[in-house]
Each structure stands twice: as C-alpha cells, then as structure tokens.
N, C-alpha and C positions, 0 to 999 in steps of 0.2 A: 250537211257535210262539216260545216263548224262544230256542232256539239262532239261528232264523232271523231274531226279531227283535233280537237285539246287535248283528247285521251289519249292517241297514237302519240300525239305531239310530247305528251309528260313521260310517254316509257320511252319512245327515241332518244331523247333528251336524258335518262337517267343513264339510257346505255351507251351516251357519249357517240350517236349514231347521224345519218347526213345531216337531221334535220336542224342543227345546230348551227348558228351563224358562222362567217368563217372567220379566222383571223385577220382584223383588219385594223389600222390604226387611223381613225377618222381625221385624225388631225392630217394625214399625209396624205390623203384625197385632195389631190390637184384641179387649181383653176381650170378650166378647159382652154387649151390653147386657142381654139375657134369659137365666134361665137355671131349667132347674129346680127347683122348690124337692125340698127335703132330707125324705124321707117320715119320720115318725115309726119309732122302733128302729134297727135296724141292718141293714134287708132290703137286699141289693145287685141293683142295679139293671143294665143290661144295653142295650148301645147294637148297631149292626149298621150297619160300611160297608163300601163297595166302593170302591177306588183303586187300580185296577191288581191287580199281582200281588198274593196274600194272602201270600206269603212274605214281602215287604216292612215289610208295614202292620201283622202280626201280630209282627215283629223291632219296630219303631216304642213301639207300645203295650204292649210287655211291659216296657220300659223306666220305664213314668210308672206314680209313687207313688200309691195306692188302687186301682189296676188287678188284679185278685185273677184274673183268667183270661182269655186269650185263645186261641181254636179259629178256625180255618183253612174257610171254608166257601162254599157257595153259596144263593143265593137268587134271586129272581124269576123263576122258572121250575115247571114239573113233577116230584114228585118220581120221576117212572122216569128222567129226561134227568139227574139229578144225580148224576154222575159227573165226575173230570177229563177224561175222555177226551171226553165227551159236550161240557161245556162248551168245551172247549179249543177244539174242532171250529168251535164261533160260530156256529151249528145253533139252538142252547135258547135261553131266552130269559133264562138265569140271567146271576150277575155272580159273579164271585170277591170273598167277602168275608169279615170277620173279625165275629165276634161277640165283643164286649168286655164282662167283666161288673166291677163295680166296685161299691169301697164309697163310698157318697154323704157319707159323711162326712170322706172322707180325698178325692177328687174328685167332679167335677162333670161334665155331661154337656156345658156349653159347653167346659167345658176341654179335653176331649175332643174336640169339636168345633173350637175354636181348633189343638190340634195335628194335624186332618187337614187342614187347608185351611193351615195355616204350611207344615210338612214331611211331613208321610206321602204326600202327591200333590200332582200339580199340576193344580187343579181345572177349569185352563182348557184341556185337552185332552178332545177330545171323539171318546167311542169309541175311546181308546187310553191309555196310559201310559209313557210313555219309550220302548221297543223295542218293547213288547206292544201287539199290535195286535187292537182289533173290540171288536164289543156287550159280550162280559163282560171287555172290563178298563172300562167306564165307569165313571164320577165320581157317585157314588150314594150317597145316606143314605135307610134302608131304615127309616122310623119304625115302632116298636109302640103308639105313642099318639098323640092326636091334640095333647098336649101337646109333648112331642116332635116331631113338626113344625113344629109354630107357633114353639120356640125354634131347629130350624136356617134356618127361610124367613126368620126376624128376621135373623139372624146374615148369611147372605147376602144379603141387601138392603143390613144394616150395612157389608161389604166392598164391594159396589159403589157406595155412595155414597161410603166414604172412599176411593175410587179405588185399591186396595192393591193390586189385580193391571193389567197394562198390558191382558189381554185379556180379554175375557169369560169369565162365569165360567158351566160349563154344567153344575153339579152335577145330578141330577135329588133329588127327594123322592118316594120309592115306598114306601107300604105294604107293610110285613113281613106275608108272610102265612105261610113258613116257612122257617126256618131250615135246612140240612143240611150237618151235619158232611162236611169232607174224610177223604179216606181217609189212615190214621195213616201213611203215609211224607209226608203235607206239613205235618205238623202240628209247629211247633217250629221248623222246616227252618230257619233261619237258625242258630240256635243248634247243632243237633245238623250244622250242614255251615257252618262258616264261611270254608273257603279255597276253595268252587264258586264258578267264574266270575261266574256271577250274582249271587252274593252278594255276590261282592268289589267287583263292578262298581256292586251298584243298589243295595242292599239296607244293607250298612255303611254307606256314604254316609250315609243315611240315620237310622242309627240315631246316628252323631256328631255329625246336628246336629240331633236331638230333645236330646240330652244337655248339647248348647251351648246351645240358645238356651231349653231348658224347665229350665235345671239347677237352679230351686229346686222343681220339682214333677217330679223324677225320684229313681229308687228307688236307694240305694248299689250299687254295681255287685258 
C-alpha cells in the first residue's frame, strides 16, 4: 500500500487535491487546557495512537524529552488478524499504532497529545494519511482510562473551538482493549532505514519539524 500510495499521493498533491495537509499555523496549537495529573513516584505512564503509518509517528515520539520507549503496533481489532500483512490488507478492524511510554515527570500526556494533532498527523484526514490509504491508517487515540479520554475529548473540542485546523477534525476516541506489538523489522524503522524512500519523503519531514517547533521539550539529538 505504501509503494502504491506515494504515487497517488504525488498526483493528489500536484492537483492541489484532499490529500494535502491543511492550513494550520503550528505555533497557534494550544496547550491543552486539561491534562493529567502526575501520579505519585515515578511509575511511567503509557499513551497508544494511531496516525497513519507507525513508521512515522514512532520516528516523531522518539524525538520528545521523557518519552522512555516507543513500539510500533496495532490495535482495535482480533488478536489472530494482528499481523502486517493482515492489517495492511484493510480487512481487520485494527489501526497501525505506536504505544508511547513515558515518564510523567519529565512529560505529560497533553504534551503528547498537543504534538500528535501539531505534527505527527493530520487529524483532519479521514481513513487515510498522506499516501496511506483505508480504516487502519485512521486518526485515533486509543484511551486505557477513562481519565485519559476525558483529557483528549477536552483537548479536541479545545482545537475546534479555537478554529486551529481549516477542516474538521475526525480523530476517533476508542477504548484500548489491546495492544499488539509489530513484528521487529518495523520497529525503529526510521532510525535503523533513514535513506528509504518513504522515509525520506514522509517520515524525516516530520521528524524536523517536531524538533523545530517542540525544541524546548525535545531530547539532544
């Protein structure tokens, strides 16, 4: 689906078509009013999205300061259908997502939340991501609490009332019910493949301008 969708993605793109990010001015992407509170000790804490490819969004988050580990995975589906080849197919009913674990002392889970809706995706594509097309690249925050919901439903509301994106925004909020690791050739993949196409094209992008516009809560390189 990647190879085929770079192609679709270069003619959308010339004919100025959805697949196009929207106008957005990352600097005006607001703190999250709500957020977390910081549990007593040092236990780290542990978020799960979906935005497109995981190859992306797991380059993104590896980048930001208290971010102690991120795995490459899927979610909302079966676990016999979790697999890539399964979910690739757009068959299951899973999404490609990252599970992020982090220390709450050193970040926060709006923060986290503020850098996937700025840069790690564009939350106003629905059922796709840039070139990647169908049900599992959607725009999902997969809560394990019911506190954790409540701070990203605030958080989006908060963007559509400060009008920050030009189109609607169609993240969903689904219950984590489990998590399942990728298989380890995608795990890291930006890192351990920096000069693949893909990466060069979607993925670095991405990660320059988590480092530009997050650089006082990004990790020395």
């Amino acid at each position: 689906m990647k190879k085929i969708g770079m192609i679709l993605f270069a003619i959308v793109s010339l004919a100025g078509g959805a697949c196009g990010w929207p106008s957005v001015d990352i600097s005006a992407v607001p703190e999250p009013s709500q957020d977390l509170q910081i549990p007593s000790g040092s236990m780290h804490q542990s978020a799960v999205f979906s935005g497109g490819c995981f190859w992306c969004t797991e380059a993104v988050y590896e980048q930001v300061e208290g971010v102690t580990d991120v795995v490459s995975g899927y979610a909302g589906g079966k676990p016999e259908d979790a697999t890539y080849r399964s979910v690739s197919s757009g068959k299951t009913d899973h999404a490609e997502v990252i599970r992020i674990t982090y220390d709450p002392n050193r970040t926060t889970y709006g923060r986290l939340l503020k850098v996937f809706f700025a840069v790690a995706h564009d939350p106003t594509q629905l059922n796709r991501q840039g070139p990647d097309i169908g049900h599992q690249y959607r725009s999902a925050i997969f809560h394990e609490s019911i506190e954790q919901k409540q701070v990203a439903d605030a958080y989006i509301r908060q963007l559509e009332e400060a009008k920050v994106f030009d189109r609607a925004i169609v993240t969903t909020l689904e219950p984590l019910e489990q998590f399942f690791p990728a298989e380890p050739n995608h795990q890291n993949f930006v890192h351990l493949n920096p000069n693949h196409p893909y990466v060069r094209q979607h993925a670095l992008p991405k990660v320059r301008k988590v480092r530009k516009h997050f650089a006082n809560h990004v990790r020395e390189q």
